[in-house]
C-alpha positions as CSV (number, residue, x, y, z in Angstrom):
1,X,0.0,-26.0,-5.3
2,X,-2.6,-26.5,-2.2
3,X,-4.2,-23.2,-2.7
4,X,-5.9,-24.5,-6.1
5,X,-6.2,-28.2,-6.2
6,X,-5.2,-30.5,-3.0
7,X,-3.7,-33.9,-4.9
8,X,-4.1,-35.5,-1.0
9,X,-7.2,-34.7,-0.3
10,X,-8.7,-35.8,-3.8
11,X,-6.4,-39.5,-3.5
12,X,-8.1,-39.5,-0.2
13,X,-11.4,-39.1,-1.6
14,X,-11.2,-41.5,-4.7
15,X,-9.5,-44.3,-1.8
16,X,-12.8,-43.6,0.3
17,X,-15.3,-44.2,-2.5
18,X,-13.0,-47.1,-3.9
19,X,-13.4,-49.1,-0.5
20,X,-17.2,-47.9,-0.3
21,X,-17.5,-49.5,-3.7
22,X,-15.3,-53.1,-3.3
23,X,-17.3,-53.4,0.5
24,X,-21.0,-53.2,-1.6
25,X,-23.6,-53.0,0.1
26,X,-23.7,-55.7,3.3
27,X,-25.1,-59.4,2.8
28,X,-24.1,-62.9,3.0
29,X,-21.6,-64.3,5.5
30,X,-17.5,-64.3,6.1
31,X,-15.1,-62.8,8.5
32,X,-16.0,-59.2,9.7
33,X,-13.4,-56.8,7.6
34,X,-12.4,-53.6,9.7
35,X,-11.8,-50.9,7.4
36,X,-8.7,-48.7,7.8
37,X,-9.0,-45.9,9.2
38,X,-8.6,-42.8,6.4
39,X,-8.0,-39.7,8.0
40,X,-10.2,-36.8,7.7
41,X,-9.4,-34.6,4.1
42,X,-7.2,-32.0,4.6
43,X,-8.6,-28.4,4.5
44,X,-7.1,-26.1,1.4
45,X,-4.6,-23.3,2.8
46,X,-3.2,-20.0,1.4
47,X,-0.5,-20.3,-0.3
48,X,2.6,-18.7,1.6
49,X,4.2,-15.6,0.6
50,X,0.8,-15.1,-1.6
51,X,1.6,-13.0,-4.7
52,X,-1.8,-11.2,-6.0
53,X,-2.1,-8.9,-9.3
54,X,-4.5,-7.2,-10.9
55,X,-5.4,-8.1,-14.6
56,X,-6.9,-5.0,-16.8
57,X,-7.6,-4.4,-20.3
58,X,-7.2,-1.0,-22.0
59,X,-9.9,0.7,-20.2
60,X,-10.9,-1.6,-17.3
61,X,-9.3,-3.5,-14.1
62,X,-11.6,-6.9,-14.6
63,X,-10.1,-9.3,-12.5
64,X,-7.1,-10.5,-9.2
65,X,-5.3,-13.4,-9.8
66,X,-3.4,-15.3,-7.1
67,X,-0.1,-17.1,-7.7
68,X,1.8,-19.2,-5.6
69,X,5.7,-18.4,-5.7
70,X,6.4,-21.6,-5.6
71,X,4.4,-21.7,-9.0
72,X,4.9,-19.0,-10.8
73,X,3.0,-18.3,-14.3
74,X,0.2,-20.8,-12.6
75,X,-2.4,-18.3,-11.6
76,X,-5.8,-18.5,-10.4
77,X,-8.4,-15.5,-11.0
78,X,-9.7,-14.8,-6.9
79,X,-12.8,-12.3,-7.8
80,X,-16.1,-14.5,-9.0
81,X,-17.2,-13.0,-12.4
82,X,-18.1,-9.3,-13.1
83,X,-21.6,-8.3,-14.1
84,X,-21.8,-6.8,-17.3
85,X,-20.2,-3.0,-16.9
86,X,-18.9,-4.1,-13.7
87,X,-14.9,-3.2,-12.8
88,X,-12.7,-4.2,-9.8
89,X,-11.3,-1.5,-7.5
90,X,-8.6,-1.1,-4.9
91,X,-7.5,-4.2,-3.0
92,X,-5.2,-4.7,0.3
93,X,-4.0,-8.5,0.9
94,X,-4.9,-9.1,5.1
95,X,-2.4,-8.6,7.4
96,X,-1.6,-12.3,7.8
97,X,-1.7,-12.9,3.8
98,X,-4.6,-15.1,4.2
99,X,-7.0,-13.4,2.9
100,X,-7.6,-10.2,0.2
101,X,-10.2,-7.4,0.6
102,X,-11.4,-5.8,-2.3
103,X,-13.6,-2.8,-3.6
104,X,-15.4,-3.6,-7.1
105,X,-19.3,-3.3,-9.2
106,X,-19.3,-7.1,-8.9
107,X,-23.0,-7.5,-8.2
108,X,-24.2,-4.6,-9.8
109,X,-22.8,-2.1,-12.3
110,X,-24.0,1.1,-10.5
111,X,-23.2,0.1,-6.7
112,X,-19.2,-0.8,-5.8
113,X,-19.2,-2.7,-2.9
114,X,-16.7,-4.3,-0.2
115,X,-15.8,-8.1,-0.7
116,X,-13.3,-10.7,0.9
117,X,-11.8,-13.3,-0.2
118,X,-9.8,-16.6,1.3
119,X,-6.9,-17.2,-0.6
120,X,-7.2,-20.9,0.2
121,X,-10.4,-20.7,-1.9
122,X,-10.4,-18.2,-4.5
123,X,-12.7,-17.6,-6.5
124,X,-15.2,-17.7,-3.9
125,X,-16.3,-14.3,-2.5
126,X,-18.0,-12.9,0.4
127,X,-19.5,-9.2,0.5
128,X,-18.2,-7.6,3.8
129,X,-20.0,-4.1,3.4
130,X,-23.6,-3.2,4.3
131,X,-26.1,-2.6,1.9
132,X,-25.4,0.4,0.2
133,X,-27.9,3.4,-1.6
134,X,-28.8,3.3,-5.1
135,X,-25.1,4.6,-6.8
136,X,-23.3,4.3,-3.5
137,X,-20.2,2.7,-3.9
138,X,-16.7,1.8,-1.3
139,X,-13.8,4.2,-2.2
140,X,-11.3,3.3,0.4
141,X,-11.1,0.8,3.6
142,X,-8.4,-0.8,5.4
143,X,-7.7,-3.5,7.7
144,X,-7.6,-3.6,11.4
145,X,-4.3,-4.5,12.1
146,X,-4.7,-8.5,13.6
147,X,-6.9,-8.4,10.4
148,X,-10.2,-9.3,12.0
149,X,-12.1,-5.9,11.1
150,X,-12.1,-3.5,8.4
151,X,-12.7,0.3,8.6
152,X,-14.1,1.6,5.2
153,X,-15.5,4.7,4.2
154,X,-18.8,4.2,1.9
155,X,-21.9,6.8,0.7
156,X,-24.1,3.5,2.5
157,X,-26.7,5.7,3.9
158,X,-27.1,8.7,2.0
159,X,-26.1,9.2,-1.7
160,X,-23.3,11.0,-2.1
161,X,-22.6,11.3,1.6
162,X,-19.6,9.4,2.4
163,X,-18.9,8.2,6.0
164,X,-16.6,5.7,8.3
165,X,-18.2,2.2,8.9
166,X,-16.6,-1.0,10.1
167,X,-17.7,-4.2,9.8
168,X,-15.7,-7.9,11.5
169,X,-14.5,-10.6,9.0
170,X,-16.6,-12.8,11.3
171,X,-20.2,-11.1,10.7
172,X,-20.0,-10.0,6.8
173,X,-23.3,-7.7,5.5
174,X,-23.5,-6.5,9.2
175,X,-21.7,-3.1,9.7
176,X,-21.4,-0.2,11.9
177,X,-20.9,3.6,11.4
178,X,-18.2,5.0,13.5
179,X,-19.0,9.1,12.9
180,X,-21.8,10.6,14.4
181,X,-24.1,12.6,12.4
182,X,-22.8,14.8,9.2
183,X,-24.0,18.4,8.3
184,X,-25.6,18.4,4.8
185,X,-23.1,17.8,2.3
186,X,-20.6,16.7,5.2
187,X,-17.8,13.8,4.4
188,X,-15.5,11.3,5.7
189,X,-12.6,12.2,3.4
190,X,-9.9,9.7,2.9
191,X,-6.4,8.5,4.1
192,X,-8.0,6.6,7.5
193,X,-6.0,4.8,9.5
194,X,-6.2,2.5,12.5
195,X,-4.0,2.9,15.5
196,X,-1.2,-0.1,16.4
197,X,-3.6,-1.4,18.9
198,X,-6.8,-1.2,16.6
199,X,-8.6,0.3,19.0
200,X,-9.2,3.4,17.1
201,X,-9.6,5.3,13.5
202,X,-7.8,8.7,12.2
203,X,-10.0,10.3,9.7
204,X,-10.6,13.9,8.3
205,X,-14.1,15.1,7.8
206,X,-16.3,18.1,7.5
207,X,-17.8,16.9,10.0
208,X,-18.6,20.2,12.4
209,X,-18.4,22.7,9.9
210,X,-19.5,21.8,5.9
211,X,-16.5,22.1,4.1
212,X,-13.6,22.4,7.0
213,X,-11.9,19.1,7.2
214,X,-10.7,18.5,11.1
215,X,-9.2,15.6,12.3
216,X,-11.3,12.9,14.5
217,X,-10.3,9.6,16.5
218,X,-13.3,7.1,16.2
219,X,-13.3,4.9,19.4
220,X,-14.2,1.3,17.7
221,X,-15.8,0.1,21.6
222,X,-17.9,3.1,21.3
223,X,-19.3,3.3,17.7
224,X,-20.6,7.6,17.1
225,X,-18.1,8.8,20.1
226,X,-15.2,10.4,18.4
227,X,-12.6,13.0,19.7
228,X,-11.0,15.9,17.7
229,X,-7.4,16.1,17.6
230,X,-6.5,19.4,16.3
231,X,-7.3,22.6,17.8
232,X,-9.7,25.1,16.4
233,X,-8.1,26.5,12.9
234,X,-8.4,30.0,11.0
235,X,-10.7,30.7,9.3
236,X,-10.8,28.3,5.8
237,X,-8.6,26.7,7.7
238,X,-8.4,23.1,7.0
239,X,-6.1,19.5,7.1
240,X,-4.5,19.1,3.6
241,X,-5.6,16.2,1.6
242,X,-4.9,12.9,3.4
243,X,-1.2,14.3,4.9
244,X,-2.2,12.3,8.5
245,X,-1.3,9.8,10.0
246,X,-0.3,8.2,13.5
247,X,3.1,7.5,14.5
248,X,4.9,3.6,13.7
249,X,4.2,3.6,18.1
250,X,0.7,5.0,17.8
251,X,2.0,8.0,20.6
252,X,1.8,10.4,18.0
253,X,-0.3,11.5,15.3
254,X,1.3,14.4,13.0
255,X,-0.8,16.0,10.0
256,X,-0.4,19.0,7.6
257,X,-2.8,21.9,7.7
258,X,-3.1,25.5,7.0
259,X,-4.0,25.8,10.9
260,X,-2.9,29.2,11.8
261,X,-2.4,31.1,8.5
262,X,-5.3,30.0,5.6
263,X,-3.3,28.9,2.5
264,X,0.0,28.3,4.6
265,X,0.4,24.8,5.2
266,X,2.4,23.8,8.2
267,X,3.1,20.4,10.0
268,X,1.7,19.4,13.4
269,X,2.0,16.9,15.6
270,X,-0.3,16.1,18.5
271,X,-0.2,13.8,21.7
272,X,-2.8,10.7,21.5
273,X,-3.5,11.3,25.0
274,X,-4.1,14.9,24.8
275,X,-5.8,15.4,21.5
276,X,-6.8,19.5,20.8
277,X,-3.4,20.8,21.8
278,X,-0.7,20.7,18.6
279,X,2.9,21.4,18.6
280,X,4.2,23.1,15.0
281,X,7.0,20.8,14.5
282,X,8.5,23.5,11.6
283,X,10.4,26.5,12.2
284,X,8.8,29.7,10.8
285,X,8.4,29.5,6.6
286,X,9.6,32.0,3.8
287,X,6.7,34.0,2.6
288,X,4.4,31.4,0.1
289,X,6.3,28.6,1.6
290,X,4.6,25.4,2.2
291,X,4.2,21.9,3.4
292,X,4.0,19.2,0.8
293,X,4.3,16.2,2.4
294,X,6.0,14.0,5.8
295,X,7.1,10.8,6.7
296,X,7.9,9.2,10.3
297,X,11.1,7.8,11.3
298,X,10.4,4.1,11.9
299,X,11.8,4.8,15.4
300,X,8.5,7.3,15.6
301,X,11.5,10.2,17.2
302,X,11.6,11.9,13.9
303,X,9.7,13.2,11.4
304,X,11.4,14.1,7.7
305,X,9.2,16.5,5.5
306,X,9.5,18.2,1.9
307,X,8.6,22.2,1.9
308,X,9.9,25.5,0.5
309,X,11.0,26.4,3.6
310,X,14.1,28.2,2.6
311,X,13.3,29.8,-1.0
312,X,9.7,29.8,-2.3
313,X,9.3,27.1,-4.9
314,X,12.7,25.1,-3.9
315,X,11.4,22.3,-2.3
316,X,13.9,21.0,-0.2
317,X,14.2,17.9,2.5
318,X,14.2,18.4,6.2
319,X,14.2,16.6,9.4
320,X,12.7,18.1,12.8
321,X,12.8,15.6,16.4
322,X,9.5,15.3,17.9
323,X,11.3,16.1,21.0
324,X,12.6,19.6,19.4
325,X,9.8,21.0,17.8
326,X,10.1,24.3,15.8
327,X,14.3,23.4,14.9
328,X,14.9,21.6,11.6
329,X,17.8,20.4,9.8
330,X,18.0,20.5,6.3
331,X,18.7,17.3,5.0
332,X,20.1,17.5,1.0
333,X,23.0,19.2,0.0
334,X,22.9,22.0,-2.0
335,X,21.0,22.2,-4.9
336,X,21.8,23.5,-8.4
337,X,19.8,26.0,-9.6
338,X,16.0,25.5,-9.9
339,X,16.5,22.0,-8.4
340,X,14.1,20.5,-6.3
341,X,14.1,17.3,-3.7
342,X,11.4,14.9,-5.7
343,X,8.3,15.5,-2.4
344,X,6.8,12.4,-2.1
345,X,10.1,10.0,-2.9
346,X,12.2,10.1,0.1
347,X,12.5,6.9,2.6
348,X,14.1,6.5,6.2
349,X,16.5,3.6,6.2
350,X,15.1,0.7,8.8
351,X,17.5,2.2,11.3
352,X,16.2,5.7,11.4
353,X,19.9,6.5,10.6
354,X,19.8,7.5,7.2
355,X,17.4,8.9,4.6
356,X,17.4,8.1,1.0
357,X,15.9,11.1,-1.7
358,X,15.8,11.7,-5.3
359,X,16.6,15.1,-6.5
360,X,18.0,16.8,-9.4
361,X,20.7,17.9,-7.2
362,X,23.7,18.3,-9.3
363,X,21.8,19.2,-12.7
364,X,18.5,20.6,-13.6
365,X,15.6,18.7,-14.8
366,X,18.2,15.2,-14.1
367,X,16.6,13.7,-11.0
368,X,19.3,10.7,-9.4
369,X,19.4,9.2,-6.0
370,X,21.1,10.1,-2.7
371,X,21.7,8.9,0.8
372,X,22.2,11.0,4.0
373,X,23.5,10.1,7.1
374,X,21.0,11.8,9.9
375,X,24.1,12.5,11.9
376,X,25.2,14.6,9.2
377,X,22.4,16.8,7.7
378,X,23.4,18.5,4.2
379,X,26.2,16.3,3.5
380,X,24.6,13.7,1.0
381,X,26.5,11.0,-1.1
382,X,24.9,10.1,-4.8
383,X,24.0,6.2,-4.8
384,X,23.7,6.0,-8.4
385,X,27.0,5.5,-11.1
386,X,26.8,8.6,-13.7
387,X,23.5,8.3,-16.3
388,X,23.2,8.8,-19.7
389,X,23.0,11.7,-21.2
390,X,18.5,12.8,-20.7
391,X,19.1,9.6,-18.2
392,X,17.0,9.6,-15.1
393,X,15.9,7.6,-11.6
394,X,12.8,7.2,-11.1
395,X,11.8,4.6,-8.3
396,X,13.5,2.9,-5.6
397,X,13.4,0.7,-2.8
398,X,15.8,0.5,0.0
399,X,16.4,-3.6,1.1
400,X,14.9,-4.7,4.2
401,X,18.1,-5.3,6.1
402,X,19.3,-1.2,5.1
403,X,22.5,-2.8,2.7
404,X,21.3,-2.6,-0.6
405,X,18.8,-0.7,-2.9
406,X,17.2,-1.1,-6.0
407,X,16.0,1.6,-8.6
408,X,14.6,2.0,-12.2
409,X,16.7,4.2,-14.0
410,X,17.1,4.7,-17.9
411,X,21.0,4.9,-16.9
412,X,22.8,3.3,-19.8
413,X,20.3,4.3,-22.4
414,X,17.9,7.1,-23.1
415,X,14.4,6.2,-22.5
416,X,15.1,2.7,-21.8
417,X,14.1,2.5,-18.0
418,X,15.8,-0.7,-16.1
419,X,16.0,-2.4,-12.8
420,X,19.7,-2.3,-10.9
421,X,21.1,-3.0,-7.3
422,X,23.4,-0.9,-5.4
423,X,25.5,-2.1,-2.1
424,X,25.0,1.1,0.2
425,X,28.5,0.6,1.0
426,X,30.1,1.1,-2.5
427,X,27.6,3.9,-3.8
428,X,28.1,4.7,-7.4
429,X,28.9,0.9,-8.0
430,X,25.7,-1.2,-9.6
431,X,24.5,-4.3,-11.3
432,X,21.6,-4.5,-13.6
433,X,19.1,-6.6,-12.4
434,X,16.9,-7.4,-15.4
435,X,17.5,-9.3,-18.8
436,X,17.1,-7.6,-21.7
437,X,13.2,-5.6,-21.9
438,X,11.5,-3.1,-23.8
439,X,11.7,0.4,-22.8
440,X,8.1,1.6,-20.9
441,X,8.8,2.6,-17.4
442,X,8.7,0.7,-14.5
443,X,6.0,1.5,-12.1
444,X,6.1,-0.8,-9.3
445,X,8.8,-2.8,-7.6
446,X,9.0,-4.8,-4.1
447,X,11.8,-6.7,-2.6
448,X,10.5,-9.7,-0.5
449,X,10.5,-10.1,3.2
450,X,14.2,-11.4,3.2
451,X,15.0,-9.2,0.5
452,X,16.5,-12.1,-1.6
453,X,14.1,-11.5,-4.1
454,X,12.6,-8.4,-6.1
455,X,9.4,-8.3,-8.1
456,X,8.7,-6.0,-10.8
457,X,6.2,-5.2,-13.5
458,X,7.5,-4.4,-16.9
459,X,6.9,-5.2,-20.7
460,X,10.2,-7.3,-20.6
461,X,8.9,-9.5,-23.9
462,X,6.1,-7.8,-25.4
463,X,6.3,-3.8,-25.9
464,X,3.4,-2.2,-24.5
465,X,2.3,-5.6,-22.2
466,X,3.9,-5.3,-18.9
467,X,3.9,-8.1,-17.0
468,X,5.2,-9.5,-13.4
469,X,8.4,-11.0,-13.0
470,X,10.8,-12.0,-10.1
471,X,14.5,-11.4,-10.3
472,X,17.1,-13.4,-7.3
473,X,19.2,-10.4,-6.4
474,X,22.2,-12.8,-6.3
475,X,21.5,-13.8,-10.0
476,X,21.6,-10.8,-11.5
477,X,19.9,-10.4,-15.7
478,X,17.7,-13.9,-14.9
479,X,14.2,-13.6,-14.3
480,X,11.0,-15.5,-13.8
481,X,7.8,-14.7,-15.4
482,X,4.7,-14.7,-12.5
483,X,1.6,-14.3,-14.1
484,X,-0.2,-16.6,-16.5
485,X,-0.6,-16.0,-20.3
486,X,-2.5,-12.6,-20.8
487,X,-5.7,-12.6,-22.6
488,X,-4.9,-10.0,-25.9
489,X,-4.3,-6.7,-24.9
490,X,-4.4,-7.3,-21.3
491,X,-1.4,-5.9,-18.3
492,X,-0.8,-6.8,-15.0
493,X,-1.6,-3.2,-13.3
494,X,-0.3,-3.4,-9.5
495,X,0.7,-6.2,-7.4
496,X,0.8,-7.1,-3.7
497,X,3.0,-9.3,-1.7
498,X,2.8,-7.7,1.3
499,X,-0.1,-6.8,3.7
500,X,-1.7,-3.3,2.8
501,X,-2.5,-1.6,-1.1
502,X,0.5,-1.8,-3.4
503,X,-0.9,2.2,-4.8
């Protein structure tokens, strides 16, 4: 594997000093002897298709390892050593898989910081943030999306003040606050995002008013200059947690907020180009109905979102055309009493033609999957054979090409969570996916770019030690253990093999 040790380049090396060695060092007579010509060593590369994991003990996340997939259970740690007390944070591979940015106390055990790392050299780090206060520390960041910049938000100035910098990949140590000046006790909460053309960030801050969280574009050409994109709210009034974000085109940016009624959240959507004037996308809610969460359509028309709409406390799945605002479909079919559609779970198919939810549908408390044509609100088809009795789904990912899906379910035993596949085509028809493992859920899985390949975490050989594995989708119950040995104790937590966090 490149990445770690380049056999080449060291051959290349030893040939070099072996000529400079038999030549000596000049003197006495003979035929002139041209040496060959050795070409110049070849620079170390990223492995492709970069698999990266984080290591952690029972209290602590103390390291990321790379692998090659090529090379699988040959890992090599990326983060330089911890200080003592120190403890990795978040991490997001770069959008080309070259590199990985991460937030950890590597330096100091009271100040987390921003660092980068090239894959082709891990090990090796550089730190990308500014210096920070005494006790500041990076909570969140994210790439730009050609990967050359990162927005992150940091308490760098003040203590306990957090707000939006961004700093190039080229000029590490050297960054640039995007938000102008914050009341006392003002934030830059989380969730930021760049637009598709990086030329700008979405964040929420209390940034007017201490304590009311309004939406803001940050224009990266113009560092301080931002623009607020909702309109004024009611009073306490604010955006809901970190339920923003632009549209897959950038045309759009649709948030949740309690912006006309305080308490009542409701879902928005606003024009890039004429920021301060929303649209409600939802129809009028039942009394103590909310919002709970939204997704976009990857063809940005549509926008699917959980809410008791209907019946406070049923939350149910609906689906409202940017072009129609105010007139929703209900998505799901009927639900059995006291059911609810799982909020944060559902997906659009790549097509925008179909959404796929988990909800205990048919019996309460007993949450399976479902597919629904978008053509055909409220008339849903159950993807999953029948369960055990207590059985449950709990994650799933649709394949890249829309076909197929995988999910964890404990579906042939109680408590005994497992990975399967289902063709889209023959629903209630599917084929385990694992070998035989122990029974701790399954947090985490990712099908590869082609989708021949899924990875997983689970503890498949050791209960309680969850490790990463690979499983061919066209070999079903084989699999190939990823990481390295574990030190005693130790778990993979999340992996990445694909640009952005894997939590």
């Amino acid at each position: 594997m490149t990445t770690y040790h380049n056999k080449f380049t060291f051959l290349g090396a030893m040939l070099v000093a072996g000529m400079l060695g038999a030549c000596g060092g000049g003197g006495g007579g003979g035929d002139t002897i041209i040496p060959p010509i050795i070409p110049p060593p070849e620079e170390e590369e990223a492995p492709a298709n970069p698999i990266v994991y984080m290591q952690a003990d029972a209290t602590t996340i103390q390291a990321l390892y790379l692998v090659d997939p090529l090379i699988p259970g040959t890992s090599a740690q990326i983060n330089p050593p911890l200080v003592a007390g120190g403890e990795m944070g978040p991490f997001s591979l770069s959008p080309d898989l070259t590199h990985v940015a991460y937030a950890a106390f590597q330096d100091s055990a009271t100040e987390g910081e921003l660092y980068l790392v090239d894959l082709a050299a891990p090990g090796a780090s550089t730190k990308l943030s500014g210096p920070l206060s005494a006790g500041g520390f990076v909570p969140e960041f994210v790439f730009s999306p050609n990967g050359s910049q990162i927005a992150y938000i940091a308490d760098q100035d003040v203590f306990g003040q957090f707000e939006l910098y961004l700093v190039d990949l080229d000029s590490p140590g050297v960054s640039t606050r995007l938000n102008p000046d914050l009341p006392i006790d003002g934030d830059v909460r989380g969730g930021i995002s760049f637009n598709p053309d990086g030329s700008k960030v979405l964040y929420v801050a209390d940034q007017d008013v201490e304590g009311v969280g309004d939406l803001y574009l940050a224009d990266i050409a113009t560092p301080g200059s931002v623009t607020k994109v909702n309109p004024p709210f009611v009073d306490g009034g604010d955006v809901t947690g970190t339920n923003y974000e632009f549209s897959p085109d950038g045309a759009t940016i649709v948030y949740i907020a309690d912006q006309d009624v305080n308490g009542v959240n409701e879902l928005y959507a606003v024009d890039v180009n004429s920021p301060g004037a929303s649209t409600k996308l939802n129809p009028a809610l039942v009394a103590e109905g909310d919002l709970c969460t939204f997704r976009f359509s990857p063809d940005s028309t549509k926008v699917g979102y959980c809410a008791d709409q209907d019946a406070d406390g049923i939350l149910e799945l609906y689906l409202v055309e940017l072009a129609v605002p105010g007139v929703s479909m209900k998505v799901n079919s009927p639900l059995v009493a006291d059911g609810d559609v799982q909020a944060a779970t559902f997906r659009f198919g790549p097509d925008s033609d179909s959404i796929v939810y988990r909800a205990d549908q048919e019996v309460d408390g007993i949450n399976e999957l479902y597919r629904v044509e978008v053509a055909t609100p409220g008339t849903s088809v159950k993807i999953n054979p029948p369960l055990v009795a207590e059985g449950d789904v709990s994650i799933f990912q649709i394949h890249p090409d829309g076909l197929q899906l995988a999910y964890v379910a404990d579906q042939d035993t109680d408590g005994l969570a497992e990975l399967y596949l289902v063709d889209l085509a023959t629903p209630g028809v599917s084929t385990k996916l694992n070998p035989a493992r122990q029974g701790a859920p399954i947090w985490q899985i990712e099908f590869t770019e082609d989708g021949s390949q899924l990875y997983y975490h689970a503890d498949q050989d050791t209960a309680g030690i969850d490790e990463l594995y690979r499983v061919d989708v066209a070999t079903a119950g084989v699999s190939t253990k990823i990481n390295s040995a574990l030190p005693a104790d130790n778990i993979v937590f999340f992996f990445a093999i694909a640009p952005g966090f894997p939590f």
